[in-house]
PDB file of N, CA, C and O in Angstrom:
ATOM      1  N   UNK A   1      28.373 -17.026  -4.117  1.00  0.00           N
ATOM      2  CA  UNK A   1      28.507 -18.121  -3.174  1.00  0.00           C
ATOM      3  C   UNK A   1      27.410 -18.014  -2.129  1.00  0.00           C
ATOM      4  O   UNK A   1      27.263 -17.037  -1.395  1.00  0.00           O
ATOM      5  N   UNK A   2      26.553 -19.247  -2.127  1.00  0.00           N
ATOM      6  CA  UNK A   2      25.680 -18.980  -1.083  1.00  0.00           C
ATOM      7  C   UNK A   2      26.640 -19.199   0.644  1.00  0.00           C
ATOM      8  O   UNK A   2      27.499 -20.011   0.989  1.00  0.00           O
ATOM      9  N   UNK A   3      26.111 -18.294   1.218  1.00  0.00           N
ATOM     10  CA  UNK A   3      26.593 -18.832   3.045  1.00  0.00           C
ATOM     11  C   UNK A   3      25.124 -19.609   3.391  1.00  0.00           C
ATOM     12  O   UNK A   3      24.170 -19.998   2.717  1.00  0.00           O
ATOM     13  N   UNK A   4      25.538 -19.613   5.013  1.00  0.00           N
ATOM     14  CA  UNK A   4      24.596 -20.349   5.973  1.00  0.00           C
ATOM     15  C   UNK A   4      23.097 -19.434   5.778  1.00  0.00           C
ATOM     16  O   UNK A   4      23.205 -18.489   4.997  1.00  0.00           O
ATOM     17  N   UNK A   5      22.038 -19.587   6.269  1.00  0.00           N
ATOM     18  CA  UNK A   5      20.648 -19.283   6.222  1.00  0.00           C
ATOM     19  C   UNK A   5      21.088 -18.658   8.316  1.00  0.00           C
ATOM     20  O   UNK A   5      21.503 -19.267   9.302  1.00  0.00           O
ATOM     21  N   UNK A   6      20.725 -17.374   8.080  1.00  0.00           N
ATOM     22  CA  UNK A   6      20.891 -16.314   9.187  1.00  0.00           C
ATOM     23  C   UNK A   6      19.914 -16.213   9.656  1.00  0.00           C
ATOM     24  O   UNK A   6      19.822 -16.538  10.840  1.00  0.00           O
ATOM     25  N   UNK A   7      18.790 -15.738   8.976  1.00  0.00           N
ATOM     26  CA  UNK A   7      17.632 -14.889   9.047  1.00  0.00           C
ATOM     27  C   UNK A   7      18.060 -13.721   8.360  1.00  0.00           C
ATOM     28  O   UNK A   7      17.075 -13.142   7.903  1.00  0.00           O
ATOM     29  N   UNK A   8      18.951 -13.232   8.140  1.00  0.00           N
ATOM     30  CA  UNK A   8      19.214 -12.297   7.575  1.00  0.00           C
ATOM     31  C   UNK A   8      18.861 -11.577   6.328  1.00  0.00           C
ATOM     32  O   UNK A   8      19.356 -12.155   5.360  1.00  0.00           O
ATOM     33  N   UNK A   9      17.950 -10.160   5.896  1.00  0.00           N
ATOM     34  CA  UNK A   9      17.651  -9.810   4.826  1.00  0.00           C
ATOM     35  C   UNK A   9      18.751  -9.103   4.122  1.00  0.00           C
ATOM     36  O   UNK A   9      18.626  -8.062   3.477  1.00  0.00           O
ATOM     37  N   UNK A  10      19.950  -9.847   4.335  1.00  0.00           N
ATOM     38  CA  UNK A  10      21.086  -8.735   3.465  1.00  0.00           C
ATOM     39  C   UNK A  10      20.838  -8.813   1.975  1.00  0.00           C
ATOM     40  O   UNK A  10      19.834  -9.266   1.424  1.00  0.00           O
ATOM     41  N   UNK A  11      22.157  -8.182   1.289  1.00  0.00           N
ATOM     42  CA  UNK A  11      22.360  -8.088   0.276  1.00  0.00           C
ATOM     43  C   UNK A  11      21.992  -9.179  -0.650  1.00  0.00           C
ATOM     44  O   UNK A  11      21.384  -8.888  -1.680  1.00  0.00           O
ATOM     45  N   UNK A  12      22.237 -10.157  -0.441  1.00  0.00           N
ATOM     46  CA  UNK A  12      22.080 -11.598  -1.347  1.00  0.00           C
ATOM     47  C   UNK A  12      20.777 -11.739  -1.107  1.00  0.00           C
ATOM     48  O   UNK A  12      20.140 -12.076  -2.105  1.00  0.00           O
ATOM     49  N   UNK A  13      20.021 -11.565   0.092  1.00  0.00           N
ATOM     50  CA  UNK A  13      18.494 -12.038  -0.166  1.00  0.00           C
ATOM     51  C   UNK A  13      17.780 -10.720  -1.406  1.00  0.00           C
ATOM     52  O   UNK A  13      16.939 -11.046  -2.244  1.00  0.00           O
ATOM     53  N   UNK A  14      18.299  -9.329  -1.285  1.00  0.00           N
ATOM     54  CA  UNK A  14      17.640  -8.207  -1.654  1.00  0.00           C
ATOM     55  C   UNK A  14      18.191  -8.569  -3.151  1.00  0.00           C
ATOM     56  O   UNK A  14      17.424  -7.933  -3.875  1.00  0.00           O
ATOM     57  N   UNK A  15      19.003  -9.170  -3.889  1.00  0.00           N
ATOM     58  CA  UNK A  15      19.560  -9.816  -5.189  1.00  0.00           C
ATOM     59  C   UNK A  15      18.764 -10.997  -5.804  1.00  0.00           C
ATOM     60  O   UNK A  15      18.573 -11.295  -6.983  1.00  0.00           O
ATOM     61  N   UNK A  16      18.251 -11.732  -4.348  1.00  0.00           N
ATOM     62  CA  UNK A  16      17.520 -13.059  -4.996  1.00  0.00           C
ATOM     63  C   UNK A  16      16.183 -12.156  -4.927  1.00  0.00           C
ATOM     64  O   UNK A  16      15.383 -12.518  -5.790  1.00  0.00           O
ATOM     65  N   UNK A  17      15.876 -11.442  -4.403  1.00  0.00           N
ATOM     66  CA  UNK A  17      14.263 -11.093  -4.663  1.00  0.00           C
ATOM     67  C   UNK A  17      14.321 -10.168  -5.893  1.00  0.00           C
ATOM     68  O   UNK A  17      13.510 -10.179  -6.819  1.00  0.00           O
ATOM     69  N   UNK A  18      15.090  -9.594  -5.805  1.00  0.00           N
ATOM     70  CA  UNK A  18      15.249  -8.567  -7.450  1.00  0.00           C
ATOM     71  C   UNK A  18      15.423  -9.625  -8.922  1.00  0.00           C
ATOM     72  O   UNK A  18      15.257  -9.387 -10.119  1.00  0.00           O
ATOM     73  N   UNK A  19      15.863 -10.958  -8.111  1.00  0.00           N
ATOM     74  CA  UNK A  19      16.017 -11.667  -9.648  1.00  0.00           C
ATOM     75  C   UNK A  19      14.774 -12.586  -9.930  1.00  0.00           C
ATOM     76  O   UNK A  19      14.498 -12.928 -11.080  1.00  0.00           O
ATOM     77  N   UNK A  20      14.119 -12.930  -8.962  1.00  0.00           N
ATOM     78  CA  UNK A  20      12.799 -13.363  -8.628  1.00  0.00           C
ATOM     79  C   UNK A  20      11.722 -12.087  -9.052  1.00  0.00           C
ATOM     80  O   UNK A  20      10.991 -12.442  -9.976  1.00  0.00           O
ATOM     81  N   UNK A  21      11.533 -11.074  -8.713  1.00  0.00           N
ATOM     82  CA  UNK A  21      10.635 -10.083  -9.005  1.00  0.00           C
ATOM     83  C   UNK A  21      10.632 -10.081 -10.849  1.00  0.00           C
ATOM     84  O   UNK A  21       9.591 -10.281 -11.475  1.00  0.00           O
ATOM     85  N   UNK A  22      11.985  -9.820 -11.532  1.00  0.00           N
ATOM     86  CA  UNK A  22      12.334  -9.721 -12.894  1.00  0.00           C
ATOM     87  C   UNK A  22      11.852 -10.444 -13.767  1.00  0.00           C
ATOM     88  O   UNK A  22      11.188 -10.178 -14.769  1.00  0.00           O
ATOM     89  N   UNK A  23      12.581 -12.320 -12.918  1.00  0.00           N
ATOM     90  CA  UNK A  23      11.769 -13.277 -13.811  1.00  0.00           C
ATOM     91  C   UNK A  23      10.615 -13.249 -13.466  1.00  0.00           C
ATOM     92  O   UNK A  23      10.142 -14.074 -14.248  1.00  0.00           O
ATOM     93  N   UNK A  24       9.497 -12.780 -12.643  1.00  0.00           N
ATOM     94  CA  UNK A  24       7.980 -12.892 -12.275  1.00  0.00           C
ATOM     95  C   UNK A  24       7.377 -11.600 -13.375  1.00  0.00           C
ATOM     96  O   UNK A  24       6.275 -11.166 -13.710  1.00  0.00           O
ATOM     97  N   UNK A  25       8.485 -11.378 -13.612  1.00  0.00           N
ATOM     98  CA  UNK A  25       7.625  -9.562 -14.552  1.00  0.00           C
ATOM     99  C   UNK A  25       6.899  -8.471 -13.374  1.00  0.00           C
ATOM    100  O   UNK A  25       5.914  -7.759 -13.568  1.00  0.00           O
ATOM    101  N   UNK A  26       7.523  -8.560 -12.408  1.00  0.00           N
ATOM    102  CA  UNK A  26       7.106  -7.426 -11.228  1.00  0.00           C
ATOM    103  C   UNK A  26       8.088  -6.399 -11.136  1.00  0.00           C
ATOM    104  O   UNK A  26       9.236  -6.554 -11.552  1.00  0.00           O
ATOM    105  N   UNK A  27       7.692  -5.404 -10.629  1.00  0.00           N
ATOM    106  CA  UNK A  27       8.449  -4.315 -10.208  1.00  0.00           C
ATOM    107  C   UNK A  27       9.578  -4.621  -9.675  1.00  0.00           C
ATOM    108  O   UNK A  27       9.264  -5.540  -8.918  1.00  0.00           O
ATOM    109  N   UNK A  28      10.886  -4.429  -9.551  1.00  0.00           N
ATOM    110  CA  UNK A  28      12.023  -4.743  -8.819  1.00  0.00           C
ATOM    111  C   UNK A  28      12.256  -3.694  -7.654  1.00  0.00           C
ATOM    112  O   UNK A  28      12.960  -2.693  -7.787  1.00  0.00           O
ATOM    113  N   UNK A  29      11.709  -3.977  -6.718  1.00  0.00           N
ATOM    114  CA  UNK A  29      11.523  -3.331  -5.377  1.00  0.00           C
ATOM    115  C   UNK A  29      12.360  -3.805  -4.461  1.00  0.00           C
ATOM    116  O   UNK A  29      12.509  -3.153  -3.427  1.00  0.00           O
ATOM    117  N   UNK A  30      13.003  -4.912  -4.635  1.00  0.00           N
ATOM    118  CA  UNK A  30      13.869  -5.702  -3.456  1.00  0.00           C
ATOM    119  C   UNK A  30      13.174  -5.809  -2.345  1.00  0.00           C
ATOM    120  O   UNK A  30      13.746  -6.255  -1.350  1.00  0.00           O
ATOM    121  N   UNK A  31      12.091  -5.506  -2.291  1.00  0.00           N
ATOM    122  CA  UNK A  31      11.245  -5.933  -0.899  1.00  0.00           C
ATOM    123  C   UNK A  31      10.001  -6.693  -1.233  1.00  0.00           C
ATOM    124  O   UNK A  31       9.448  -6.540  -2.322  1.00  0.00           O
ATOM    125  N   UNK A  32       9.356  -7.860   0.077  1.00  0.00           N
ATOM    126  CA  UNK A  32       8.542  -8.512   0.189  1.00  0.00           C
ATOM    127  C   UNK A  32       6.940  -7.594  -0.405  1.00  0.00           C
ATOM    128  O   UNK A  32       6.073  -7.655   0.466  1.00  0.00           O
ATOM    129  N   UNK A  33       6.607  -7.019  -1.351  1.00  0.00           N
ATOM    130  CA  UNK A  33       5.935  -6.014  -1.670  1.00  0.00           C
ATOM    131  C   UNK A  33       4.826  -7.268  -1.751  1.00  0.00           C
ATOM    132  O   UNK A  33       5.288  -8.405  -1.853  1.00  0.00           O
ATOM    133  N   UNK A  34       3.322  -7.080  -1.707  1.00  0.00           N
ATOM    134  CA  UNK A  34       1.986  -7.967  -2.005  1.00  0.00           C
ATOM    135  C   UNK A  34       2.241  -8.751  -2.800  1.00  0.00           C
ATOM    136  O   UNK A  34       2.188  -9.963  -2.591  1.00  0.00           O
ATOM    137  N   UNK A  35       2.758  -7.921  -4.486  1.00  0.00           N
ATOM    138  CA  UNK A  35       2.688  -8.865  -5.851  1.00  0.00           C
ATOM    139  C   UNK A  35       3.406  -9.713  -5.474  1.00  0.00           C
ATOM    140  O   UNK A  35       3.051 -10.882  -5.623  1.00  0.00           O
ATOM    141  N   UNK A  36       4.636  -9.409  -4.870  1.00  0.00           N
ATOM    142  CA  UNK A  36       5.627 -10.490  -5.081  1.00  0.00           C
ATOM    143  C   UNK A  36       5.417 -11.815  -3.513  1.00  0.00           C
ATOM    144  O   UNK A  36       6.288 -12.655  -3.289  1.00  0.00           O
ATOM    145  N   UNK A  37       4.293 -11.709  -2.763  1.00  0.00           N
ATOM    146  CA  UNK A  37       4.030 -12.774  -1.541  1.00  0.00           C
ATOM    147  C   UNK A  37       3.337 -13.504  -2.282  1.00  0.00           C
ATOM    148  O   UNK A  37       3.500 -14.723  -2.344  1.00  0.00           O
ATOM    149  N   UNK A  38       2.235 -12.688  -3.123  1.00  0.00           N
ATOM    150  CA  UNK A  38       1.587 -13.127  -4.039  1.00  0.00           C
ATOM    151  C   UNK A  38       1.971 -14.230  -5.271  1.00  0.00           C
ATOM    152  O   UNK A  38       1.262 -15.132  -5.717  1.00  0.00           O
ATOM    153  N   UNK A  39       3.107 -13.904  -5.593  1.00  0.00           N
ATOM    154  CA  UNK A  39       3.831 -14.903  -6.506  1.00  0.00           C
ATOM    155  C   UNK A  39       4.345 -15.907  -6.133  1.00  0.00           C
ATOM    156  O   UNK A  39       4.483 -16.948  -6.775  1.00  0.00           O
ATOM    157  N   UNK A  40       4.734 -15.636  -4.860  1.00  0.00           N
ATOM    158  CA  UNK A  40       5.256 -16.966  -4.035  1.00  0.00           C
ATOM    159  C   UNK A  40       4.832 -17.960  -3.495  1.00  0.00           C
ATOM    160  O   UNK A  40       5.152 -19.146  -3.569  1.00  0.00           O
ATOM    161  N   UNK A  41       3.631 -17.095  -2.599  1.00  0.00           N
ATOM    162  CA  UNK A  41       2.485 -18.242  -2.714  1.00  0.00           C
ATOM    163  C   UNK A  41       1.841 -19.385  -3.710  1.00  0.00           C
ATOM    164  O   UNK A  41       1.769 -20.599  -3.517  1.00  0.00           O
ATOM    165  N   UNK A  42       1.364 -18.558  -4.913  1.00  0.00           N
ATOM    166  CA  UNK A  42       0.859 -19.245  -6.226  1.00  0.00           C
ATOM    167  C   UNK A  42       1.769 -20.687  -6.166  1.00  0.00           C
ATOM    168  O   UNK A  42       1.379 -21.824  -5.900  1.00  0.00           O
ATOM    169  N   UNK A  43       3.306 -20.135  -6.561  1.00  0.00           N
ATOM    170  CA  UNK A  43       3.901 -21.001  -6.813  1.00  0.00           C
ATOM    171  C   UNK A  43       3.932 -22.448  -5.990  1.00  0.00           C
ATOM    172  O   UNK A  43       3.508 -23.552  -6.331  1.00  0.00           O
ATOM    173  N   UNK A  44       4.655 -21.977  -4.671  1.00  0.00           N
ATOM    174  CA  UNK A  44       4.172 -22.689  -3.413  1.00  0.00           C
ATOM    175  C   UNK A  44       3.086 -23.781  -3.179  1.00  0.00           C
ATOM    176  O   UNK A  44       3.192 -24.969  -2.875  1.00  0.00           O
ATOM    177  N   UNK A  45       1.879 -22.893  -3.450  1.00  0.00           N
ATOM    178  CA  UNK A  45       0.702 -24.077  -3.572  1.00  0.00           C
ATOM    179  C   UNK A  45       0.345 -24.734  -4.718  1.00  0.00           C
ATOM    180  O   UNK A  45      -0.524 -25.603  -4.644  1.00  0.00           O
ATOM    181  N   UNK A  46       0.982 -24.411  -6.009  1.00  0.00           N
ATOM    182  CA  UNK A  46       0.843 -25.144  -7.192  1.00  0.00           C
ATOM    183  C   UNK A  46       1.843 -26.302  -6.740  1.00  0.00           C
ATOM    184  O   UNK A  46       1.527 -27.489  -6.654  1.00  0.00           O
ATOM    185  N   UNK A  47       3.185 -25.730  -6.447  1.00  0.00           N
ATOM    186  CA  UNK A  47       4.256 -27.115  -6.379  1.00  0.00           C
ATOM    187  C   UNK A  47       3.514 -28.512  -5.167  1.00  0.00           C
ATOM    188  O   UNK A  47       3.481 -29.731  -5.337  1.00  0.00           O
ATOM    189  N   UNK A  48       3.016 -27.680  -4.010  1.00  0.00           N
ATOM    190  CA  UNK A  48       2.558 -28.216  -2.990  1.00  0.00           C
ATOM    191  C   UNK A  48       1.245 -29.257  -3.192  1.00  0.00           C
ATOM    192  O   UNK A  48       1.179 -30.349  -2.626  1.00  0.00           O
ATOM    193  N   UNK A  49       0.074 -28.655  -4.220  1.00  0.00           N
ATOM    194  CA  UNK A  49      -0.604 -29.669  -4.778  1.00  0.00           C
ATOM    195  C   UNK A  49      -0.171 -30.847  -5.813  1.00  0.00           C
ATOM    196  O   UNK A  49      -0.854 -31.871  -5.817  1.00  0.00           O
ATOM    197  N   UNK A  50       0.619 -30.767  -6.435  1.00  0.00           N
ATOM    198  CA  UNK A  50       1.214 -31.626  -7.231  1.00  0.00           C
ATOM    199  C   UNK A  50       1.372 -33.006  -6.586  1.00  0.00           C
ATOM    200  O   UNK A  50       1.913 -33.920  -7.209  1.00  0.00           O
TER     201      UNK A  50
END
């Protein structure tokens, strides 16, 4: 169940980045690590140019 948007890096964000890292084929670090700002970005500015 998602809740409200906190700011908070709990548990559910450290779950969505581990399931995000997995499907990206990155290390599962649960943290904001380069590869994975890196992936976000890409994405980000691909969707954003469209």
């Amino acid at each position: 169940m998602l809740g409200p948007i906190d700011g908070i890096a709990g548990k559910k964000t450290r779950a969505a980045e581990n399931a995000f890292q997995l499907a990206s084929g990155l290390d599962q670090s649960g943290e904001f690590y380069p590869p994975t700002v890196a992936r976000l970005r890409a994405i980000f500015e691909a969707k954003a140019a469209a």
